[in-house]
C-alpha positions, 0 to 999 in steps of 0.5 A: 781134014786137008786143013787139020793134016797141013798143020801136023805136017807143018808143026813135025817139020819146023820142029824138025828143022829147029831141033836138029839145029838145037840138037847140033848146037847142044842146046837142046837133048833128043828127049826134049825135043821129042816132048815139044813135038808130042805137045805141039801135035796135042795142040793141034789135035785139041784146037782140030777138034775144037773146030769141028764141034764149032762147025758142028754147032753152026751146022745144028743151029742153021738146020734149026733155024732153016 
């Protein structure tokens, strides 16, 4: 959980760093930058979610096993 709650914060400043940046520079409108964001988190709460039935898996298998 640590883990996936690094990554979201990780992911909301580097876009809200660089899109600050692109805003100013006019290369990029508040709207896109508002849509790459959402994306980015639904990666990373897709790839959070994908790990933890991994490890949910591995931990089925080893109790199986045990």
């Amino acid at each position: 959980m640590m883990l996936f709650l690094h990554f979201e914060t990780h992911a909301f400043l580097l876009f809200s760093w660089r899109g600050g940046a692109l805003i100013e520079g006019g290369l990029l409108s508040e709207g896109e930058l508002l849509l790459m964001q959402n994306r980015a988190l639904q990666m990373e709460y897709i790839g959070a979610a994908y790990l933890r039935a991994c490890f949910n898996i591995f931990s089925i298998c080893i109790i199986a096993i045990s």
